[in-house]
ROFIDREN-282330 format. One record per residue (C-alpha): residue number from 1; x, y, z; chain. Coordinates in Angstrom, 2 decimals. Each point is the difference from the previous one (the first is absolute). Example, Ala and Ser with C-alpha at 12.3 -4.5 7.8 and 13.67 -1.06 7.14 Angstrom:
! ROFIDREN-282330
[1,[12.30,-4.50,7.80],"A"]
[2,[1.37,3.44,-0.66],"A"]
! end
This chain:
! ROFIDREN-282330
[1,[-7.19,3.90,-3.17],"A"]
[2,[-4.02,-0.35,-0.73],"A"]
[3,[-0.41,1.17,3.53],"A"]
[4,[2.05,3.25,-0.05],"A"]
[5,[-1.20,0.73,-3.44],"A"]
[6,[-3.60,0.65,1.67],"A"]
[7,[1.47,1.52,2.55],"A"]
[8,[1.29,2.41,-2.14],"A"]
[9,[-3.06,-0.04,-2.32],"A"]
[10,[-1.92,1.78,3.64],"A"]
[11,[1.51,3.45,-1.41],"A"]
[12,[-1.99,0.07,-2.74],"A"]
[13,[-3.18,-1.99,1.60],"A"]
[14,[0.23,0.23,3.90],"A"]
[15,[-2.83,-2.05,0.52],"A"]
[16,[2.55,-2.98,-1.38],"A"]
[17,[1.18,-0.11,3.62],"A"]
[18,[-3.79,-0.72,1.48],"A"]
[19,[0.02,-3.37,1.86],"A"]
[20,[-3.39,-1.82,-0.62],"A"]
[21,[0.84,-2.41,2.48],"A"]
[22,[3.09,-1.34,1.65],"A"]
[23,[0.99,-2.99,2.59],"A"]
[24,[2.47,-1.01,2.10],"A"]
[25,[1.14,-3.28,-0.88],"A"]
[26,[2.17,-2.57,2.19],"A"]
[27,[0.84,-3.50,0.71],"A"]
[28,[1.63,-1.51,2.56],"A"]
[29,[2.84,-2.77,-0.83],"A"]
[30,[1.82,-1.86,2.81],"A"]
[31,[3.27,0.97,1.21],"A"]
[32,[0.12,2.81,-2.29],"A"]
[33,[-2.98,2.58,1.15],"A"]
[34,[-2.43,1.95,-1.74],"A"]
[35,[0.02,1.02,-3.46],"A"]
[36,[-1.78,2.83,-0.72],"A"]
[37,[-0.69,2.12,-3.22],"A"]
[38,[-2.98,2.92,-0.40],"A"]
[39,[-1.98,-0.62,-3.18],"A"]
[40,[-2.29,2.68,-1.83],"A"]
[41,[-2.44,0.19,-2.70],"A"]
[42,[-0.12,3.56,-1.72],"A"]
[43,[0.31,2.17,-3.73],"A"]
[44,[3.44,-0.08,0.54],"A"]
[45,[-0.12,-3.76,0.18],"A"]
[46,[-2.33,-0.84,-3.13],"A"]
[47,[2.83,2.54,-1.64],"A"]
[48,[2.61,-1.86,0.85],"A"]
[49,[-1.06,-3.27,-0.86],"A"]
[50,[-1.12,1.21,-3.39],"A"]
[51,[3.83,1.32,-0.14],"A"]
[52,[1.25,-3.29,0.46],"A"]
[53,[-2.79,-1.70,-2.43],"A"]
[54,[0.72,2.42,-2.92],"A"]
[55,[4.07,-1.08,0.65],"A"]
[56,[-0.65,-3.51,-0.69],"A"]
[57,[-2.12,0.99,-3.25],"A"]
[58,[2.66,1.94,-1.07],"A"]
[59,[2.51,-2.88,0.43],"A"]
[60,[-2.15,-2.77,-1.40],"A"]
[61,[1.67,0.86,-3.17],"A"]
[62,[3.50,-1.26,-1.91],"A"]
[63,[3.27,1.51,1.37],"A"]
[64,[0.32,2.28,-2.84],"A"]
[65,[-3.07,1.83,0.69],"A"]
[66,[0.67,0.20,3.74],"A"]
[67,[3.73,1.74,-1.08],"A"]
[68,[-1.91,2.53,-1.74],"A"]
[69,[-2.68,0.65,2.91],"A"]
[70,[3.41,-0.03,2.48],"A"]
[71,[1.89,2.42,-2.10],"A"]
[72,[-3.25,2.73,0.43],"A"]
[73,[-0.66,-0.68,3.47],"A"]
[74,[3.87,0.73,0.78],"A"]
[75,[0.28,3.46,-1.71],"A"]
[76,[-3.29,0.84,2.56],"A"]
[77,[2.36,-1.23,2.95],"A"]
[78,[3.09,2.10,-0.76],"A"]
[79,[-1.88,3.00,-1.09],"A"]
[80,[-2.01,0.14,3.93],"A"]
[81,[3.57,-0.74,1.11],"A"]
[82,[2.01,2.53,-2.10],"A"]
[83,[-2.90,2.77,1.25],"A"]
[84,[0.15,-0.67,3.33],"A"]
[85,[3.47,0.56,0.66],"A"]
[86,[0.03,3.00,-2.27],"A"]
[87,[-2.78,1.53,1.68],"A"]
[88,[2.32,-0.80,3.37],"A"]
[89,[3.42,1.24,-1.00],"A"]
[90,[-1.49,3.66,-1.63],"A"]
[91,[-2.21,0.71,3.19],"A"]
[92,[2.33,-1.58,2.21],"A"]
[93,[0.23,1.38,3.88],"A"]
[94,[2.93,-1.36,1.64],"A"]
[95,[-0.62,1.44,2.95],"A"]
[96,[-3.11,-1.41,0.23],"A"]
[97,[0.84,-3.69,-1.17],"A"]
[98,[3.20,-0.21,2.15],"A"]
[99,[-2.62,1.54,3.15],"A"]
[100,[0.68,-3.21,2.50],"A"]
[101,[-2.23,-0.70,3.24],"A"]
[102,[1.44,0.37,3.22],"A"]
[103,[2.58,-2.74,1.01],"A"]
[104,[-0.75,-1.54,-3.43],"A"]
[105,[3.73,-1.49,-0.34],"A"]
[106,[-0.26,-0.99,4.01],"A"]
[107,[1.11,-4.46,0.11],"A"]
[108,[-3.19,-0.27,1.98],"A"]
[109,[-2.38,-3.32,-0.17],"A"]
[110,[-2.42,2.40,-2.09],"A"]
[111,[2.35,0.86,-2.33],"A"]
[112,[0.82,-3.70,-0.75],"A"]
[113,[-3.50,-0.78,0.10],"A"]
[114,[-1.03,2.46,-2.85],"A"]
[115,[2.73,-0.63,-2.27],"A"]
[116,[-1.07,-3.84,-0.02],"A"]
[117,[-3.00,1.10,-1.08],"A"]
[118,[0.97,2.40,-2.69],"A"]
[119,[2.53,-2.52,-0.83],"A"]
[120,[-2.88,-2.69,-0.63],"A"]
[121,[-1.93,2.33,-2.20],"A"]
[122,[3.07,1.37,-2.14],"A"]
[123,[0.90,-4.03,-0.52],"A"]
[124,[-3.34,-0.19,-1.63],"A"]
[125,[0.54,3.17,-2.30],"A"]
[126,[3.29,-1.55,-1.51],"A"]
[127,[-1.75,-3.29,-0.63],"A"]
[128,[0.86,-0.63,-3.73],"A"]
[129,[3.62,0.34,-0.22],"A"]
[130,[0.59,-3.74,-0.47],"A"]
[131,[-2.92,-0.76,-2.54],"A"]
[132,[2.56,-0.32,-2.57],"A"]
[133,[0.70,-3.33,1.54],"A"]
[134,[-3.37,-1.63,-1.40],"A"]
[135,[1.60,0.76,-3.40],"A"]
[136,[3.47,-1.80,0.47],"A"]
[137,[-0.75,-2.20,-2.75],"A"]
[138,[-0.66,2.77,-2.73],"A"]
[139,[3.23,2.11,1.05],"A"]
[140,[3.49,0.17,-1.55],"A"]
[141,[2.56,-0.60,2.12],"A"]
[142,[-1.89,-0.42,3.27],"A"]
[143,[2.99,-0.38,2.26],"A"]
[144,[0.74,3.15,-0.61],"A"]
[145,[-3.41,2.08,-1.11],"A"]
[146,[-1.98,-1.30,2.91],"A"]
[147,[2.07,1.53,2.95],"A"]
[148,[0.76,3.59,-1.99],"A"]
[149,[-3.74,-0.15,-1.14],"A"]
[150,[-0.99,-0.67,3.98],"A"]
[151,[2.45,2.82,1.25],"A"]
[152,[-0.37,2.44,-2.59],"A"]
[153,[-4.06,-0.37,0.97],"A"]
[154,[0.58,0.77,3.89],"A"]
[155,[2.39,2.60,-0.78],"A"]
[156,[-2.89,1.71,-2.00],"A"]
[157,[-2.44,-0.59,2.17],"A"]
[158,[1.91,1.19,2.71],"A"]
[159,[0.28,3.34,-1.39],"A"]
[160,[-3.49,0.46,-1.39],"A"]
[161,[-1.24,-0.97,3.57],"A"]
[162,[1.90,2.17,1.72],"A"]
[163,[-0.59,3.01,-2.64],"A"]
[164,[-3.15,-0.46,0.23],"A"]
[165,[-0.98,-0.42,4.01],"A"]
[166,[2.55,3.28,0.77],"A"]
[167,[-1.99,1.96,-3.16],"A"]
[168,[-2.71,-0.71,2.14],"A"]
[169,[1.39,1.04,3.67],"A"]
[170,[1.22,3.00,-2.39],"A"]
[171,[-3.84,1.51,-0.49],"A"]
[172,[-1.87,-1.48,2.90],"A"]
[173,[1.76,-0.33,3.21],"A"]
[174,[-0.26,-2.95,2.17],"A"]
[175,[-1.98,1.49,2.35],"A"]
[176,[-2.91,0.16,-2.22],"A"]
[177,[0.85,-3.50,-1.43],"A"]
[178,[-0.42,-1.73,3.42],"A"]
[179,[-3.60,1.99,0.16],"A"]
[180,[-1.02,-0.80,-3.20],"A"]
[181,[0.83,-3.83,1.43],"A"]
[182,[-3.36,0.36,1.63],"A"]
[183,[-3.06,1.10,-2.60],"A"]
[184,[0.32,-1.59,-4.09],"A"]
[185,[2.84,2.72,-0.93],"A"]
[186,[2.56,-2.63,0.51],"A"]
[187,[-1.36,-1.75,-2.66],"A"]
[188,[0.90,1.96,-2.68],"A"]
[189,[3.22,2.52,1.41],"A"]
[190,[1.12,0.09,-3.93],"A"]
[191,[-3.09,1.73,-1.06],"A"]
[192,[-0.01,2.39,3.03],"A"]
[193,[3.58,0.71,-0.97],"A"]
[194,[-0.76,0.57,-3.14],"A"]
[195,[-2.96,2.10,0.10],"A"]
[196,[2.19,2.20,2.55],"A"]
[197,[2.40,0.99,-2.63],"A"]
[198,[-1.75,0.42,-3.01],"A"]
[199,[-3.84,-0.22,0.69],"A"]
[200,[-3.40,-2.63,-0.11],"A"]
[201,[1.24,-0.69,-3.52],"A"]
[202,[3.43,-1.48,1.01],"A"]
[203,[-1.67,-1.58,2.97],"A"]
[204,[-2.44,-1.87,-2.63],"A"]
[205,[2.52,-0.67,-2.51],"A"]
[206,[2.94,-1.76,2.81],"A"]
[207,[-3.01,-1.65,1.30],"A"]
[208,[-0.92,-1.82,-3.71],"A"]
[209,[3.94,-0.34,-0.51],"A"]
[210,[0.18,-1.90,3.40],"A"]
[211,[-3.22,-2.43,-0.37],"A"]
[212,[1.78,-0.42,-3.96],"A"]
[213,[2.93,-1.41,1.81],"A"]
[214,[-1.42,-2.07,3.14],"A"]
[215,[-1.71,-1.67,-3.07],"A"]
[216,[2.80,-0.31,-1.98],"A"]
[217,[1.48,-1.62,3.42],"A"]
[218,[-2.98,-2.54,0.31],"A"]
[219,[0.52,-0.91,-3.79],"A"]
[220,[3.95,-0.64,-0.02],"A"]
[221,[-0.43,-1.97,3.30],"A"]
[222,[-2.74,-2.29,-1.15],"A"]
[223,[1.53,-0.72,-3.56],"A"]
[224,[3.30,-0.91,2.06],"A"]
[225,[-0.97,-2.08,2.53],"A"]
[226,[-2.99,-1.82,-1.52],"A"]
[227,[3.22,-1.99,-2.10],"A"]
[228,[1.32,-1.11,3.76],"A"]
[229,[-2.35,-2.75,0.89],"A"]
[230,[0.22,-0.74,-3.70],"A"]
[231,[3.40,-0.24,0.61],"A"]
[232,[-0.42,-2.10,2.93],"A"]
[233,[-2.70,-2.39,-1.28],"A"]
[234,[2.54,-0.73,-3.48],"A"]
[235,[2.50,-1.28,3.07],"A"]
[236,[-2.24,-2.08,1.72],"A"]
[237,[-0.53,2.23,2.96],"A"]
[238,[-2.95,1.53,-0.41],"A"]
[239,[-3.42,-1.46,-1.55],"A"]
[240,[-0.44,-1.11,-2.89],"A"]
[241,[-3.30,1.68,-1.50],"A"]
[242,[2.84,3.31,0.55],"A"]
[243,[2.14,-1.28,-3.22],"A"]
[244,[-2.91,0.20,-2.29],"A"]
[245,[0.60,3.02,-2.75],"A"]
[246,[-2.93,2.01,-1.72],"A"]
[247,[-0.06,-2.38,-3.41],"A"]
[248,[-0.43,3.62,-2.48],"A"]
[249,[2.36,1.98,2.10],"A"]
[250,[2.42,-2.40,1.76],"A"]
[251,[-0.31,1.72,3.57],"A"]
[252,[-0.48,-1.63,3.31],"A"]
[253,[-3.05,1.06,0.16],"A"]
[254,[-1.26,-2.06,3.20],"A"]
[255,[2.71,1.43,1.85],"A"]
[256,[-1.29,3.81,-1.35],"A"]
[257,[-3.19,-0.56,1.08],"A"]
[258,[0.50,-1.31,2.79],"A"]
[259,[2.51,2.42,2.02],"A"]
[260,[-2.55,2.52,-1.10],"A"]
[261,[-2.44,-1.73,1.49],"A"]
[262,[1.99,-0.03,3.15],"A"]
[263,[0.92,3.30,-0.49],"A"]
[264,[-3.84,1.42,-0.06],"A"]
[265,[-0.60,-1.89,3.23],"A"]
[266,[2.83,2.21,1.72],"A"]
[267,[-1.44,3.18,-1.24],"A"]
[268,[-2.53,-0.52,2.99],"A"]
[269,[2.94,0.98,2.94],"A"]
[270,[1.68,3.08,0.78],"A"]
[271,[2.58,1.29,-1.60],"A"]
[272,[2.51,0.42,2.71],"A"]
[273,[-0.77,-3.99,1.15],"A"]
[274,[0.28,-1.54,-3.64],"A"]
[275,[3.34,2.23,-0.16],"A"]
[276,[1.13,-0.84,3.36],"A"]
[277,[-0.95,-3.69,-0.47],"A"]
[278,[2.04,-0.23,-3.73],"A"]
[279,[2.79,1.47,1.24],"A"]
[280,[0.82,-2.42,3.46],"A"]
[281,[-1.48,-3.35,-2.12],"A"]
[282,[2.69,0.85,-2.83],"A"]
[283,[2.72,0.69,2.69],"A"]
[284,[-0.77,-2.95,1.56],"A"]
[285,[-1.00,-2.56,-2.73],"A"]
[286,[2.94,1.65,-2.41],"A"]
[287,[2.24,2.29,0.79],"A"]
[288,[1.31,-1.30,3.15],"A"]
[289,[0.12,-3.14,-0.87],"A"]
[290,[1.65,0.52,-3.13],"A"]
[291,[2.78,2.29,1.22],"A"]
[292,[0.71,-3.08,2.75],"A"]
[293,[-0.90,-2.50,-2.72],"A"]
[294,[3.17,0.75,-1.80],"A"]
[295,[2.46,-0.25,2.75],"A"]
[296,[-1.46,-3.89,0.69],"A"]
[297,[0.11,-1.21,-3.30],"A"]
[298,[3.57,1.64,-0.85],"A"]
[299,[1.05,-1.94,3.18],"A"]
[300,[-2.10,-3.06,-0.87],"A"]
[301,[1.05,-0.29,-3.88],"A"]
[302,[3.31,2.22,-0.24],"A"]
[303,[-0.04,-1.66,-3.51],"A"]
[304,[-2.36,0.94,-2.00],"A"]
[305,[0.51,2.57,-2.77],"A"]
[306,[-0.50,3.68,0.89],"A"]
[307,[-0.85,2.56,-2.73],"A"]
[308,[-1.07,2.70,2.50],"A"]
[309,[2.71,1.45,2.41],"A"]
[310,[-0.63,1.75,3.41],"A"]
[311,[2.93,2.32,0.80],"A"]
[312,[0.96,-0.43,3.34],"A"]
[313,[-1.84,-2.69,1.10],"A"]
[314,[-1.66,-1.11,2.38],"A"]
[315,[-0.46,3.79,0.96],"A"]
[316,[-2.90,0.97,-2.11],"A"]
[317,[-2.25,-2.68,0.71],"A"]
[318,[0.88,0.54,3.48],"A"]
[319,[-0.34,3.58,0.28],"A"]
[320,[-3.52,-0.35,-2.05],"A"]
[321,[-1.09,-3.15,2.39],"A"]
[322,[0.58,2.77,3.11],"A"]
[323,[-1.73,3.10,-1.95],"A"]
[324,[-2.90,-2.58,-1.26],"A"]
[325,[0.21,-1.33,3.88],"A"]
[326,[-0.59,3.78,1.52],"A"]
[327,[-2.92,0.67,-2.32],"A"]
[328,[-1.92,-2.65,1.50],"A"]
[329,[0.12,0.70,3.42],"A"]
[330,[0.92,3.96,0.20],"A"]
[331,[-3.30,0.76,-0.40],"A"]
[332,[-3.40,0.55,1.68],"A"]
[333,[-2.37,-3.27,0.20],"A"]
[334,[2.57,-1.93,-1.60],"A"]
[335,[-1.40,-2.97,1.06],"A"]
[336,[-3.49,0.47,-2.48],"A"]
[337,[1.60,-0.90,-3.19],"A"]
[338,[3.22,-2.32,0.98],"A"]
[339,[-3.37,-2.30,1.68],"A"]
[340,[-1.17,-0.33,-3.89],"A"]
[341,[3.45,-0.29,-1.14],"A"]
[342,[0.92,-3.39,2.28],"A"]
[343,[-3.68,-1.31,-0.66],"A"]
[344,[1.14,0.09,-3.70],"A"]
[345,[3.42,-1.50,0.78],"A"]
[346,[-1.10,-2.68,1.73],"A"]
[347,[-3.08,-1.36,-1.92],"A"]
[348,[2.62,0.38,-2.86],"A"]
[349,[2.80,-2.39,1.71],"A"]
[350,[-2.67,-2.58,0.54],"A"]
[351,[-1.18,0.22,-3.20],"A"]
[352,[3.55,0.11,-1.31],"A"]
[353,[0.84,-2.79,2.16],"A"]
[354,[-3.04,-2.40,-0.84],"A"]
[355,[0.93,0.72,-3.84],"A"]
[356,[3.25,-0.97,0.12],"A"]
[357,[-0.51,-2.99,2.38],"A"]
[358,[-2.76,-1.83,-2.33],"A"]
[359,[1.81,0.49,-3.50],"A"]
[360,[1.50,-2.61,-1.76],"A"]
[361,[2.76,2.22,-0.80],"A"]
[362,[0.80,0.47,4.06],"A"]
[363,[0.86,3.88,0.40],"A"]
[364,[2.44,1.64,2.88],"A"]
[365,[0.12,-0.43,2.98],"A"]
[366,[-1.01,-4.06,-0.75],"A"]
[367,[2.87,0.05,-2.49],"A"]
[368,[2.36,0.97,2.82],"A"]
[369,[1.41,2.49,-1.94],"A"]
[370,[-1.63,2.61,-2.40],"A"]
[371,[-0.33,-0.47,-3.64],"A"]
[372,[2.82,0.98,-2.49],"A"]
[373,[-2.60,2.49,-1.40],"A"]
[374,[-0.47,1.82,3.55],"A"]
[375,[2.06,3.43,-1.32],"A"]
[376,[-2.31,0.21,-2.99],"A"]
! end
């Protein structure tokens, strides 16, 4: 979010995208290959850091003032969003949106091959959907409110996404899209859009609407998952120094500070790698194993209470483990980022492992079975 807001900040200050010096980084690990990552020092960087330090100010605060800040940085979001598509739909070109390439629909390896990719990408942009599920504690009725809150999200999303990339392919065709791929145009297509249908004002004001709501993005996703290893260390799982709340504001403030921390340090790569990279570590590290996850332990403890139903099961999580499955490997260089993903699975099994061999309270697998709290 920090790094596409200065991205988009380059419209107003194109000397934002300026590299004062960049490196190729990489390490070798056995078995597993090279990892690689290209790191940069620029404006663009020192903005986005400073994006992600004024976040965590903002949050270092009790959760009523945060609701308030929330609340103002939303109606920003929806009003770039409600513009957008307007602007689409009254100088829509349907001839020119619907214009296809040549053998576009052709079941060639290229066209599997691209739509991995675009898949991978378009997994990232409905990220958030299930964010209600850090809040299961504070909800009414969860059983039911968590799944309609979790489709009634990707339904929306679904339809502002798809409003709001054929708006697009409505006023600039796709021809000059895959150009503008190739000088700092791509970074900001809104803006051009924009300033297309109504002038250099609309292009500045969509451009200040946009950076409103990558910021309101950074913001929402910091104050929700800086309560996770909170959450974690409270269990036992996590350390400890992560349970510790701000004494004036009761916060978890180390956690706070700390995934910004780690979030400033990532403002150093690419875009397109710390996307790429997010998207095939969740798959693997998450999604995957959570959509096979719940076939084992339904087989493994058929008894234990279930709130949450999954119409027609198994076939979801199945059909979700093959999509997830084709997103990692239907794609150019697949191999860069599922390297960091299995470094990160394994150095977490042996941790994993270690922990639960050594504590008095002996953990699965040493149990021989998992613990009765596995389905929380």
């Amino acid at each position: 979010g920090a790094i596409g807001l200065a991205h988009y900040s380059s419209y107003f200050f194109p000397q934002l995208s300026h590299e004062y010096a960049s490196r190729d980084l990489h390490a070798n690990i056995p078995f597993l290959g090279t990892l690689r990552a290209h790191a940069s020092l620029g404006p663009g960087t020192v903005l986005a850091i400073g994006v992600v330090a004024l976040a965590v100010l903002l949050l270092y605060r009790n959760i009523k003032g945060i609701a308030r800040l929330a609340t103002i940085l939303s109606g920003g979001v929806f009003l770039a969003l409600g513009w957008i598509i307007f602007a689409g739909l009254t100088h829509f070109n349907a001839k020119m949106a619907f214009s296809f390439p040549p053998h576009a629909f052709e079941l060639r390896p290229e066209f599997f091959t691209g739509l991995g990719a675009a898949m991978l990408v378009a997994t990232y942009d409905y990220w958030g959907y299930y964010n209600v599920c850090y809040l299961g504690g504070e909800i009414k009725e969860p059983e039911k409110n968590i799944p309609r809150a979790v489709l009634i999200s990707i339904l929306v999303i679904a339809v502002l996404y798809i409003l709001m990339n054929v708006s697009v392919l409505g006023i600039i065709p796709w021809q000059e899209l895959t150009q503008s791929a190739k000088s700092d145009t791509h970074l900001y297509v809104m803006s051009v859009v924009m300033q297309r249908v109504y002038g250099k004002w609309a292009g500045n004001a969509i451009t200040a609407l946009i950076v409103w709501a990558a910021f309101a993005s950074v913001f929402s996703l910091l104050l929700g998952y800086s309560r996770v290893p909170y959450a974690a260390a409270l269990d036992g799982n996590y350390f400890s120094i992560f349970k510790r709340l701000h004494p004036r504001y009761n916060f978890p403030y180390v956690s706070l500070l700390a995934l910004g921390a780690v979030a400033m340090l990532f403002c150093f790569l690419s875009l397109a790698d710390v996307i790429a990279a997010l998207v095939v570590i969740r798959i693997v590290l998450q999604f995957l194993l959570q959509s096979i996850g719940i076939i084992i332990l339904r087989i493994r403890q058929p008894e234990m209470p279930r709130p949450f139903r999954m119409f027609l099961y198994p076939l979801p999580a199945l059909i979700a483990s093959c999509g997830f499955i084709y997103i990692l490997f239907s794609r150019p260089n697949f191999s860069k980022e599922i390297r960091y993903a299995a470094v990160l699975l394994i150095a977490g099994t042996v941790i994993y492992m270690v922990r639960a061999g050594v504590r008095t309270n002996k953990e699965w697998p040493f149990l021989g079975r998992p613990p009765a709290s596995a389905g929380g």
